[in-house]
Each structure stands twice: as C-alpha cells, then as structure tokens.
N, C-alpha and C positions, 0 to 999 in steps of 0.2 A: 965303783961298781965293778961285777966282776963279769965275766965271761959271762956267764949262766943267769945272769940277772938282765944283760942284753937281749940274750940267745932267748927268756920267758917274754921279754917286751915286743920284741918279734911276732914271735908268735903269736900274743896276746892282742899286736895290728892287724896279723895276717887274720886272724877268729874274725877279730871286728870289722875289718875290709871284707870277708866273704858274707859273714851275715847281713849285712849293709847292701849287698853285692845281692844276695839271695832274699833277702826283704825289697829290694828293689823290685827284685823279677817276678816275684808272689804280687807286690802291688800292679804292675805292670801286665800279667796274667789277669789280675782281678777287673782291671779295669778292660783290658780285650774281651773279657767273659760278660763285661756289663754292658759295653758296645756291642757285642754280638747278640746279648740280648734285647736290646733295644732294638736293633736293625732286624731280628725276627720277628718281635711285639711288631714294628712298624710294618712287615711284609702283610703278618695274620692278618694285622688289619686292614688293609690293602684288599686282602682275598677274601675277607668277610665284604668289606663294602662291593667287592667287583659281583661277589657273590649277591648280596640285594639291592643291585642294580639291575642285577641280571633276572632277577626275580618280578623284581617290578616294571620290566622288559616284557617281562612273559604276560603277567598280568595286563598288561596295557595292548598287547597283541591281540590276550583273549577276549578285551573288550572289544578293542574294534572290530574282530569278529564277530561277537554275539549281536556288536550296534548292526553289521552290516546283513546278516542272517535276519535281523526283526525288523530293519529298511528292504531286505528281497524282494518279498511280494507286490511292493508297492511298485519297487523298478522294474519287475518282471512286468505287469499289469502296463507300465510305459512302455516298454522295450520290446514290448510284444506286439504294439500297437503300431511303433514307429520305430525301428532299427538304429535310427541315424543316433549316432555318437556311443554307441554300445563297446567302441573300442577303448575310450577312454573311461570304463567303471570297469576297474579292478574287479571287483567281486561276481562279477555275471561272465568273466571271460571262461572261467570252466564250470557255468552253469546254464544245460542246455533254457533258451528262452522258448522253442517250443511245447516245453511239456512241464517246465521246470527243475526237472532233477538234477543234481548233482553228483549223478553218478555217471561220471564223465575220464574216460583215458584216450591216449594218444591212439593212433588209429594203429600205428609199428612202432617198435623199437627203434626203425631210423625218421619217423612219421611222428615225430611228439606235439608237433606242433597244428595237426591236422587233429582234431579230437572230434572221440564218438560216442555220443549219448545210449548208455547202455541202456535206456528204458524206450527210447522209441527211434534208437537207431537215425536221429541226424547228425549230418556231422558238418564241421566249422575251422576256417583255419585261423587260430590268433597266435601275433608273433611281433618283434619290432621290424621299423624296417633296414634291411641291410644295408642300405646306403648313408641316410642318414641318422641312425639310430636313435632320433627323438619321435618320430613315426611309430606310433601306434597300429596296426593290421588285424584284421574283425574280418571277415567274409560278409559277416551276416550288416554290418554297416554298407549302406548305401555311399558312403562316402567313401569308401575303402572298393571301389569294384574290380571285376578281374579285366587286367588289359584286353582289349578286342583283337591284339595282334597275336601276343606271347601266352593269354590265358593267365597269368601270376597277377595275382593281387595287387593293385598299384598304393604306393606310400599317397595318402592327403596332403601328406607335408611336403615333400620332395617331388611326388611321381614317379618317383624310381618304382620299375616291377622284376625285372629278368637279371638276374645278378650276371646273367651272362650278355646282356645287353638285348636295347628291343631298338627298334626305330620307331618308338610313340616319344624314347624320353634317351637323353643323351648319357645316360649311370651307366657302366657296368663292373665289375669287382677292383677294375686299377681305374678307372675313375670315377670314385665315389663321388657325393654331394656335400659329403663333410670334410674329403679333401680339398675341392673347391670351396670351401665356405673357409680353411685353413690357411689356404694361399691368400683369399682376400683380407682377412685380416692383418697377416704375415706382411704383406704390401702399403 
C-alpha cells in the first residue's frame, strides 16, 4: 500500500466518524424536539384542563348563587321575623333584611365593614371576630349584641368585643382567644 492509499483511508474514517458524529447529533436534536414536544402537548393540556376546571368553578358559583337568590325571600320572611342567627347565612350579610335590597356598600372607605342600605338608609356591621376568628359578627343578630361597657359588638363564640380590651371579657390584640386556645393545645 502506498502513502496515498493510507492518507484516502484516513480520510475515508475521518467522513465516517463525522457523519456518524453528525447522524448522532441530528438523532439526538430529534429526539430533544420530541421531548420538548411532548412536555408542551403535556403543559397545553394541563392549561386546558386548569382552564375547565375553572369554568366549571364559575358555573358551580353561579349556581349557588341563583339557588341562594331563589331561597332570599324565604330567609328574608325568617330573618325578618326573628334576627337570631342571621350572622351565620352567607347570603343575607350584604342584604339589607329590613326592606330587602341589595343595594348595599360600606358606609367609608375605612368603614367597609359597617354597611349602608342605599334604599332605605339602615345600616349593620358584619365582620369576623378579631380574636378568635371563627366568630361570625351581625349587629342585627341578637346573639351578637353590643357590649354595655365598650359598645363594640361582642364575638358569641369567644366574647371578645374591644380589640383594645374591655373589662366584660379578658381579649385584647396581644392576648387573643386563639392564642390561648394555642398555648392549650401546645401543652
């Protein structure tokens, strides 16, 4: 063999080692392009389903509200009669119960919790309560009245009224009722 017959074998490995080399890297490309297409297929789908989830979120909302809008009158007709437990139905807390309407806003912008019935001007404060915050707060609920000492609304559940403290109930903002309920369990 001669120089030149080496020096084209050469060559003819080095071709086949790069195309080898470059057939590699085309498969290798093809199959990153086909993972990445798959892990997009899998996101879109992902965002379609979050998507009619979320749809069927909305719809399931707008029932409960149309159910709760065509159960009103009935609880208005209760709630009108008898106040007590008006704090815990969701759907009457920003609907005045003396005249019915729902065309109800906060009485200020730092007063949201205080609301005023724009049809015949009464007004009502609902809110959780600050201390324990599974207390529900209604004015217009008998069981919710306003302390005799401090005036503020007292929690049913707790008693707490004056976030700055009353001498009817032993709460005030550094000693909550849900801190002590924390400690006892903690113990």
């Amino acid at each position: 063999m001669t120089q030149t017959d080496n020096e084209y074998r050469q060559l003819v490995d080095e071709k086949m080692l790069a195309r080898t080399a470059r057939n590699a890297r085309e498969r290798q490309a093809e199959q990153e392009a086909q993972a990445q297409e798959a892990r997009d297929d899998l996101a879109a789908k992902a965002r379609a389903e979050q998507e009619r989830q979320k749809l069927i979120e909305q719809a399931r909302q707008r029932e409960v509200v149309a159910k709760a809008r065509r159960n009103r009158p009935a609880l208005l007709t209760k709630y009108k009669a008898d106040p007590t437990g008006i704090r815990m139905v969701d759907t009457l807390q920003h609907v005045c119960i003396r005249c019915g309407s729902e065309w109800v806003r906060g009485k200020t912008a730092d007063a949201v919790h205080v609301l005023v019935c724009e049809e015949c001007w009464a007004e009502w404060y609902v809110n959780r309560c600050w201390s324990c915050t599974t207390g529900r707060l209604d004015s217009r609920d008998p069981e919710t009245p306003p302390c005799e000492v401090c005036g503020r609304i007292k929690c049913a559940v707790c008693g707490a009224c004056n976030l700055n403290g009353c001498t009817t109930n032993p709460y005030s903002a550094a000693h909550r009722q849900r801190d002590v309920a924390a400690l006892a369990v903690a113990e």
